[in-house]
FILUM-355497 format. One record per atom (N, C-alpha, C): residue number from 1; residue in one letter; atom name; x, y negated, z negated. Coordinates in Angstrom, 1 decimal. Each point is the difference from the previous one (the first is absolute). Example, Ala and Ser with C-alpha at 12.3 -4.5 7.8 and 13.67 -1.06 7.14 Angstrom:
BEGIN
ATOM; 1; A; N; 13.2; 5.7; -7.8
ATOM; 1; A; CA; -0.9; -1.2; 0.0
ATOM; 1; A; C; 0.9; -1.2; 0.0
ATOM; 2; S; N; -0.4; -1.1; 0.7
ATOM; 2; S; CA; 0.9; -1.1; 0.0
ATOM; 2; S; C; -0.8; -1.1; -0.8
# end
This chain:
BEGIN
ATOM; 1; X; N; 124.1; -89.5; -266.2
ATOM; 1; X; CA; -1.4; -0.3; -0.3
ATOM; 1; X; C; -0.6; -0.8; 1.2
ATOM; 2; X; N; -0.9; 0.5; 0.5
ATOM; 2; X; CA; -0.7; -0.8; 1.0
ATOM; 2; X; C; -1.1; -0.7; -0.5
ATOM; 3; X; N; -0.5; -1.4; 0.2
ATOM; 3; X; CA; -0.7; -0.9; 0.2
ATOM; 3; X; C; -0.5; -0.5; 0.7
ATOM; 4; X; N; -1.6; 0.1; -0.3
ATOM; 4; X; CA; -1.2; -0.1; 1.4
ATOM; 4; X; C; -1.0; -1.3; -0.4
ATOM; 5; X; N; 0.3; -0.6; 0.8
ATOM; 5; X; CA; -0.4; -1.8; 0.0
ATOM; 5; X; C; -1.4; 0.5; 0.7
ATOM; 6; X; N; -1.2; -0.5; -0.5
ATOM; 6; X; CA; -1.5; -0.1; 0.3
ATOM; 6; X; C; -0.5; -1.4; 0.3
ATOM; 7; X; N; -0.1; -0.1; 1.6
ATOM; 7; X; CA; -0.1; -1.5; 0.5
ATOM; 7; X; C; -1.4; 0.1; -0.4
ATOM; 8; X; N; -0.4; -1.6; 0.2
ATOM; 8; X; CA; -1.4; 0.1; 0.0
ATOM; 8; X; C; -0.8; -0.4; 1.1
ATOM; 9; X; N; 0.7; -0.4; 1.4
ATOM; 9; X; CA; -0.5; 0.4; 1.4
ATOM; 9; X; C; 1.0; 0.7; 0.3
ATOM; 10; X; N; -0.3; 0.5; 1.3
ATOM; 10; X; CA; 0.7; 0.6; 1.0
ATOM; 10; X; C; 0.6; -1.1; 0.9
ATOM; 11; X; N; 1.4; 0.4; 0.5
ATOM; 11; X; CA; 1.3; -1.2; 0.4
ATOM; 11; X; C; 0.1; 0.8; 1.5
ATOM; 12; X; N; 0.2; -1.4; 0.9
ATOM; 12; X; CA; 0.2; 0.8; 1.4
ATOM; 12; X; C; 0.9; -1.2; 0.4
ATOM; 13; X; N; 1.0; 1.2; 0.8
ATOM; 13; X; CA; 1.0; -0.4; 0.4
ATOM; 13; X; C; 0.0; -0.7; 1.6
ATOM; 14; X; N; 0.9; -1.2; -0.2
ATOM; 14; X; CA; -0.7; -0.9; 1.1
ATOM; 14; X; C; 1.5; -0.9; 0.5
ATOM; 15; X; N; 0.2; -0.6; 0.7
ATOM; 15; X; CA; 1.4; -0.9; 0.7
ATOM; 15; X; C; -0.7; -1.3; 0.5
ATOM; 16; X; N; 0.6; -0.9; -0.6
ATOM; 16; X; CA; -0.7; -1.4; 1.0
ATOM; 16; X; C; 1.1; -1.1; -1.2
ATOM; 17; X; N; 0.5; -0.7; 0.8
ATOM; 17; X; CA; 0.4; -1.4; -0.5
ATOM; 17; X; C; -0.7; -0.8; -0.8
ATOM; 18; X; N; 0.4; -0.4; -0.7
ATOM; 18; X; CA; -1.0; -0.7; -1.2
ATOM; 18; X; C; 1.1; -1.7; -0.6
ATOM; 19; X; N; -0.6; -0.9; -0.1
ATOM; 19; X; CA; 0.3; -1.3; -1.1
ATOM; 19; X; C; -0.3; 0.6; -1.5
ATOM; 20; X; N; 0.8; -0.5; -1.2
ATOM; 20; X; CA; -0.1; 0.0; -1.3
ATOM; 20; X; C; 0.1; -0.7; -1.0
ATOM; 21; X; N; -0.9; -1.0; 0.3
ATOM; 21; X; CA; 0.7; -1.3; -1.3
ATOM; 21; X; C; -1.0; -0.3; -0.8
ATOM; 22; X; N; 0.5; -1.1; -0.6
ATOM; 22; X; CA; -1.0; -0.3; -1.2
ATOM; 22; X; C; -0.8; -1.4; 0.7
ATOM; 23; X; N; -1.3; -0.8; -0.5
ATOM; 23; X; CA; -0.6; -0.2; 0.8
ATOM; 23; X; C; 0.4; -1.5; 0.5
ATOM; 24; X; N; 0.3; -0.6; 0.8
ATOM; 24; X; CA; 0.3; -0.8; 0.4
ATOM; 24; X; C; 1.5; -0.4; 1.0
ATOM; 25; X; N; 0.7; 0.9; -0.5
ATOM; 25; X; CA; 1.4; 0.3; 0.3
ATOM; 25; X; C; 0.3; 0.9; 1.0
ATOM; 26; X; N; 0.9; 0.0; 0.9
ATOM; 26; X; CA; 0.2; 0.8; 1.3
ATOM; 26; X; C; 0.1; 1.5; -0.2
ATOM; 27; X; N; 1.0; 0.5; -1.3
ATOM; 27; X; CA; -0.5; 1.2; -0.1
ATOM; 27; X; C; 1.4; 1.1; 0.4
ATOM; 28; X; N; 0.0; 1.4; 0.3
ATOM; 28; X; CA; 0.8; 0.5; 0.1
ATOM; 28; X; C; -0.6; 1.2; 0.9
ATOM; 29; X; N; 1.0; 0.5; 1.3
ATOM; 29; X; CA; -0.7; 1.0; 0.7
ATOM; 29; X; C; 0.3; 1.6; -0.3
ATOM; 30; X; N; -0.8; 0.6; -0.1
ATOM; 30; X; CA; -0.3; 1.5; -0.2
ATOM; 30; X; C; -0.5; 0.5; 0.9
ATOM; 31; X; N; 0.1; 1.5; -0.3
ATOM; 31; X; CA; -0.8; 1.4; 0.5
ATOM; 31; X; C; -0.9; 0.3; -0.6
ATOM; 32; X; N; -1.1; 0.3; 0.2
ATOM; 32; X; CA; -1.4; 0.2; -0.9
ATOM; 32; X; C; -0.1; 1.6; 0.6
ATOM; 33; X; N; 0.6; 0.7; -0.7
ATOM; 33; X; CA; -0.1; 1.5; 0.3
ATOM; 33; X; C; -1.3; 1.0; -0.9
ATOM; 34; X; N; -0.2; -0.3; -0.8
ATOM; 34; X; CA; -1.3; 0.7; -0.4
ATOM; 34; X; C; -0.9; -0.9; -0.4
ATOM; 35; X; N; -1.8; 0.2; 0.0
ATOM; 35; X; CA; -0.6; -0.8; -0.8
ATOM; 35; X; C; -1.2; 0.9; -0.3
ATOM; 36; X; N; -1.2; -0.7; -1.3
ATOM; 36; X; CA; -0.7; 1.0; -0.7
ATOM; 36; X; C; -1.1; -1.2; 0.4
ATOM; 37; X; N; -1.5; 0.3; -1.0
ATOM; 37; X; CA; -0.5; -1.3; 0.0
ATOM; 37; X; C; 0.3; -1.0; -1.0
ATOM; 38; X; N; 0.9; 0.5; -1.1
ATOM; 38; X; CA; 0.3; -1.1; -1.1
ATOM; 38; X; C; 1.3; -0.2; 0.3
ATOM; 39; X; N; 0.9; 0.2; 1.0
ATOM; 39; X; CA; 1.0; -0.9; -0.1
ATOM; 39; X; C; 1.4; 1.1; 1.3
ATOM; 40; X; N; 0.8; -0.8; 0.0
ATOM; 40; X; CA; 1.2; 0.5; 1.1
ATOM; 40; X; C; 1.7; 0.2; -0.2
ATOM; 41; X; N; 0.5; 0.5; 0.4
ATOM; 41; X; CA; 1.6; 0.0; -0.3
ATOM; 41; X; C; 0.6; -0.3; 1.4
ATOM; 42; X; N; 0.8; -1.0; -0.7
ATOM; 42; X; CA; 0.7; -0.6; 1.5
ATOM; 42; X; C; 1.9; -0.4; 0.0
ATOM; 43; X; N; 0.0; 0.8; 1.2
ATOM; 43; X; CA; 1.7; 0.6; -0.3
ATOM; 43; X; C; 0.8; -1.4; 0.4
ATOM; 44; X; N; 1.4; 0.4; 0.4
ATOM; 44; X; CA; 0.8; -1.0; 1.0
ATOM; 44; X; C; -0.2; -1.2; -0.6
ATOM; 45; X; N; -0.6; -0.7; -1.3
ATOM; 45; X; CA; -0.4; -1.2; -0.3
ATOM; 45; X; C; 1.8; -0.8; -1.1
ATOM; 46; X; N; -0.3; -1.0; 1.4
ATOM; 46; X; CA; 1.6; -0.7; -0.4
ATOM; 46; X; C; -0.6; -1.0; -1.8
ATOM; 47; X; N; 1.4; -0.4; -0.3
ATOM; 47; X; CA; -0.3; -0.4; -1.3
ATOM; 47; X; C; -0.8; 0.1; -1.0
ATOM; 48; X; N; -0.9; 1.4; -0.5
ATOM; 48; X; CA; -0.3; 0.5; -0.4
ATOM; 48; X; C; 0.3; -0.6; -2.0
ATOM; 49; X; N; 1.0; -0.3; -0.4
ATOM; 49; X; CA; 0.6; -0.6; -1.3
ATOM; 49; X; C; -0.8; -1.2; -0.1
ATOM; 50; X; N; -0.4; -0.6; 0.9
ATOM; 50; X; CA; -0.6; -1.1; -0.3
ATOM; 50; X; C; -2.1; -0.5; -0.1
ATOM; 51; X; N; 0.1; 1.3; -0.5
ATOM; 51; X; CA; -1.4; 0.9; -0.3
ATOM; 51; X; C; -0.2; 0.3; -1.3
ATOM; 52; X; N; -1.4; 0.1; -0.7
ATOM; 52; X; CA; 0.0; 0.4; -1.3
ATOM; 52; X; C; -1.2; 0.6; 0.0
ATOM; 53; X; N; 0.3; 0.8; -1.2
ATOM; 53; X; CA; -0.9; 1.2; -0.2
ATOM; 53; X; C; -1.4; -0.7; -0.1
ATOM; 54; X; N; -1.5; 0.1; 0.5
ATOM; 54; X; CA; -1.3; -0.5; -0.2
ATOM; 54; X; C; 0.3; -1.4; 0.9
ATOM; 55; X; N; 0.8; -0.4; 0.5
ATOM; 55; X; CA; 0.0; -1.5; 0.8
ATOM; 55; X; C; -0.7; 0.4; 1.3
ATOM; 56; X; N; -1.2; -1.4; -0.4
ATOM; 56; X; CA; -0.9; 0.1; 1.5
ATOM; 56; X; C; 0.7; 0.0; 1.2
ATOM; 57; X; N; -0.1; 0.8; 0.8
ATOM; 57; X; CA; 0.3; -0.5; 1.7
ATOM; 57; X; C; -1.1; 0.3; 0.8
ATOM; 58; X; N; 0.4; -0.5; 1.4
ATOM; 58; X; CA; -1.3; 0.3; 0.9
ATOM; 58; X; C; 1.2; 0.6; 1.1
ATOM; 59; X; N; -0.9; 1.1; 0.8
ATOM; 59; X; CA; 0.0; 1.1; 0.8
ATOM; 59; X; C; -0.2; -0.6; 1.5
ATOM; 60; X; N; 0.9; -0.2; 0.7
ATOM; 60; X; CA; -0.2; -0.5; 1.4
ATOM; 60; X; C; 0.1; 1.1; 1.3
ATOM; 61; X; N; -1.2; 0.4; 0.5
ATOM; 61; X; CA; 0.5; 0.8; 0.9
ATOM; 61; X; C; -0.7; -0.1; 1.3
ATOM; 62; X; N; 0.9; -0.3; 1.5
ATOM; 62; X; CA; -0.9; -0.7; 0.7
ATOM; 62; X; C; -0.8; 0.5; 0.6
ATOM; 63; X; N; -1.4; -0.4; 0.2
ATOM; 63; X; CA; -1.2; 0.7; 0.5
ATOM; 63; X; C; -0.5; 0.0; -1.1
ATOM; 64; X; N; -0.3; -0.3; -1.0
ATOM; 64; X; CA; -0.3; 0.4; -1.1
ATOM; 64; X; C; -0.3; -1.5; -1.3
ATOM; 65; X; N; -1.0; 0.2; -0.4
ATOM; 65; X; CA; -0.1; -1.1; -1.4
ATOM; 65; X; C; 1.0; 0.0; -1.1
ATOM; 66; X; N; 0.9; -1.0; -0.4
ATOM; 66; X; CA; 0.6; 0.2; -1.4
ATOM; 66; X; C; -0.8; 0.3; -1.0
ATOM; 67; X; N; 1.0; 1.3; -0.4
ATOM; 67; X; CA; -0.5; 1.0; -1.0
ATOM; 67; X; C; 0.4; -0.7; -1.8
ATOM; 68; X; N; -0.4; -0.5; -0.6
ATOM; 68; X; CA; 0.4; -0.5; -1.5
ATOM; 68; X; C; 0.3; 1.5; -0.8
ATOM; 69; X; N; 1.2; -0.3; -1.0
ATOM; 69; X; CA; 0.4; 0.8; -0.8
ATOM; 69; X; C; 1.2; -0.2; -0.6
ATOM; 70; X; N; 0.1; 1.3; -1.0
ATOM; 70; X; CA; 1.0; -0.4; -0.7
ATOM; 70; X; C; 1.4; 0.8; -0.2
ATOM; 71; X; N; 0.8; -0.1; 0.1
ATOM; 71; X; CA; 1.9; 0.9; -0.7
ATOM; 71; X; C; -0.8; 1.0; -0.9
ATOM; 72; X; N; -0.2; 1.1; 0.4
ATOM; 72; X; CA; 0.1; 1.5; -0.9
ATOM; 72; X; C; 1.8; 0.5; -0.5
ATOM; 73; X; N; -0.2; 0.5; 1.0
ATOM; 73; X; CA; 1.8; 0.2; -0.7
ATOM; 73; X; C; 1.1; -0.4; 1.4
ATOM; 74; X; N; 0.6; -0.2; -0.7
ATOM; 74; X; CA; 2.1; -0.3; 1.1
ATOM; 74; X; C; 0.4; 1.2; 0.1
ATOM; 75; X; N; 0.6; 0.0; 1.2
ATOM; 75; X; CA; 1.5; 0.8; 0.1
ATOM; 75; X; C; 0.8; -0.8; 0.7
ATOM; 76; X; N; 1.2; 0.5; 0.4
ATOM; 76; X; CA; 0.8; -0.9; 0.6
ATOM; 76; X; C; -0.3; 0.2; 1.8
ATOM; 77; X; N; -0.8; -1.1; 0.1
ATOM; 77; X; CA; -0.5; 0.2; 1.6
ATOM; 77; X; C; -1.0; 0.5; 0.0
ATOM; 78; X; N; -1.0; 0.5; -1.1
ATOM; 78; X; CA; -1.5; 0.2; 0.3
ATOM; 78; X; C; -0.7; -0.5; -1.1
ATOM; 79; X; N; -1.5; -0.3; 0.8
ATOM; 79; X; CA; -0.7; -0.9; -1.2
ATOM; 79; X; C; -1.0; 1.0; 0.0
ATOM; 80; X; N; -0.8; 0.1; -1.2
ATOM; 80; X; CA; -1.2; 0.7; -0.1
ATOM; 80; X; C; -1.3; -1.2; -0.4
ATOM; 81; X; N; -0.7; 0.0; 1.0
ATOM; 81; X; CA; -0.9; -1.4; -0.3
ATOM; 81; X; C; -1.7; 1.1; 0.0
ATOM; 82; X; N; -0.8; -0.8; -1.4
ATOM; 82; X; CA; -1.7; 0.3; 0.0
ATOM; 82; X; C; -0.2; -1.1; 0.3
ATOM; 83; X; N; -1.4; 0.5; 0.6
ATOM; 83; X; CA; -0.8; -1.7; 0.8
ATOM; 83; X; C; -0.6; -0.4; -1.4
ATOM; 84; X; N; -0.4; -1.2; 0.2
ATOM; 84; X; CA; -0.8; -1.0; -0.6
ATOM; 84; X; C; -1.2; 0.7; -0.2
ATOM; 85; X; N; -0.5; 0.6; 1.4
ATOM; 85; X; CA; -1.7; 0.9; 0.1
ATOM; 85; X; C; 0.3; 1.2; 0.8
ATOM; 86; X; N; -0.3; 1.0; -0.6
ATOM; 86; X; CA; 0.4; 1.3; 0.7
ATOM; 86; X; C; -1.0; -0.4; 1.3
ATOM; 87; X; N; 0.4; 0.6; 1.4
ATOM; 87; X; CA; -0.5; 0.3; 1.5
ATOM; 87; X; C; -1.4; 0.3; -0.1
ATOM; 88; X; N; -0.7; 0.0; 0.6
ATOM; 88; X; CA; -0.9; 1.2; 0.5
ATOM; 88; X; C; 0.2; 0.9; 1.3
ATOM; 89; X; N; -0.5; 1.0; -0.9
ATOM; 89; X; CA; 0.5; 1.2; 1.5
ATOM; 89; X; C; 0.0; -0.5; 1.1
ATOM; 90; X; N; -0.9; -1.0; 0.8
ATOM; 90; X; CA; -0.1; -0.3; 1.1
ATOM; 90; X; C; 1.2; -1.1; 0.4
ATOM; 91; X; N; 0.2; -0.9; -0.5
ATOM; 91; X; CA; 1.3; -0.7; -0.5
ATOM; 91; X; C; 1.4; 0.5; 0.1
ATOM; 92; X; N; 0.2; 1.6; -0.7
ATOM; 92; X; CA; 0.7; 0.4; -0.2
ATOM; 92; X; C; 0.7; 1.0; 1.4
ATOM; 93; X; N; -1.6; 0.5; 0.9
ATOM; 93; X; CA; 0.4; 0.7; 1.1
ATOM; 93; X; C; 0.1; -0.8; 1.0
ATOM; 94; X; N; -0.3; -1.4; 0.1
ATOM; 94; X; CA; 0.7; -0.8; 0.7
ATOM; 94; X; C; 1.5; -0.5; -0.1
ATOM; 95; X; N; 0.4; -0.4; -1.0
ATOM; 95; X; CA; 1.2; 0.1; -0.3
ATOM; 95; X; C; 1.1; 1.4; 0.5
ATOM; 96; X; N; -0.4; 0.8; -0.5
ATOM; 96; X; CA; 0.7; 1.1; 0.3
ATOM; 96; X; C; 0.3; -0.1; 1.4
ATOM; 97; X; N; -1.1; -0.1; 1.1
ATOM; 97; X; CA; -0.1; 0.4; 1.4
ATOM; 97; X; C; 1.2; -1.7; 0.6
ATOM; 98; X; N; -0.6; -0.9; -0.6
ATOM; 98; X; CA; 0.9; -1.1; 0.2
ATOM; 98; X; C; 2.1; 0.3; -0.2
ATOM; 99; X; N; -0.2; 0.6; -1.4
ATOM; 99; X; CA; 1.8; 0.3; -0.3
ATOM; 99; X; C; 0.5; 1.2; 1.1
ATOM; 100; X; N; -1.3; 0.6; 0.4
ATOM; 100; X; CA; 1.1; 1.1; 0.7
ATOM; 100; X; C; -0.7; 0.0; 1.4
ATOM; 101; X; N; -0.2; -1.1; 0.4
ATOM; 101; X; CA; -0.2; -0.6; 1.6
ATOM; 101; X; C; -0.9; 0.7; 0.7
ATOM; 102; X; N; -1.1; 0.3; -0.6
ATOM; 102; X; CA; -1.1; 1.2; 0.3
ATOM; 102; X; C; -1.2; -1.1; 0.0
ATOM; 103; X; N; -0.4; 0.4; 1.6
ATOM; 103; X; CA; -0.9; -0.8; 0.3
ATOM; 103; X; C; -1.7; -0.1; -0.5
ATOM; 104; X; N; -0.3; -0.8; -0.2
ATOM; 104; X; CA; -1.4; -0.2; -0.7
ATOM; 104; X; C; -1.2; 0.5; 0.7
ATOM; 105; X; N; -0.7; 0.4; -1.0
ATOM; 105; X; CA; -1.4; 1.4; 0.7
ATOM; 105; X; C; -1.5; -1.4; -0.1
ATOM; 106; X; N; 0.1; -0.1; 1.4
ATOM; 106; X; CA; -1.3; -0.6; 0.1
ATOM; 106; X; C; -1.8; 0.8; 0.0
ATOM; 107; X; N; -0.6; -0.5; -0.2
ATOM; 107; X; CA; -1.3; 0.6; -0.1
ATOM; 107; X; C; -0.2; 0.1; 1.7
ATOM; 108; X; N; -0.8; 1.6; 0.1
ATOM; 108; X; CA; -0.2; 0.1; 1.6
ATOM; 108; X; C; -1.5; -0.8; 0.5
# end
């Protein structure tokens, strides 16, 4: 039997280093490999057990403003995190161009 999951954005796949903690605390380092406007999945992430399902954390990624949000679901070594406030597209295509080292389009 096959099962077909209906996101409710579209997810683009991306590479960049990322911080993961909860807010005040140093945090744990990841891979932020895909992101949507309401939220990201981030691989490689050490200690992972010490996370709970809906616990706030903030999103550190450099060049970039901390993103607030929360634990969607665990696996072992990946987190699934939704923001606090979904992106705006404009928000969102900066990000993207930022995770996969693509340089930013100035007005001519």
């Amino acid at each position: 039997m096959t099962v077909f999951t209906i996101r409710a954005h579209k997810r683009f796949a991306v590479c960049r280093k990322i911080r993961l903690g909860k807010s005040g605390r140093r945090g744990v380092d990841g891979l932020l490999i895909e992101l949507s406007l309401d939220g990201c999945r981030i691989s490689h992430a050490s200690k992972t057990d010490s996370f709970a399902l809906d616990e706030p954390m903030v999103l550190r990624i450099a060049g970039a403003d901390p993103i607030e949000g929360h634990v969607r679901w665990l696996r072992e070594g990946v987190v699934g995190l939704r923001f606090a406030r979904p992106l705006h597209n404009a928000g969102l295509e900066a990000l993207i161009r930022l995770c996969r080292a693509e340089p930013a389009i100035t007005a001519a």
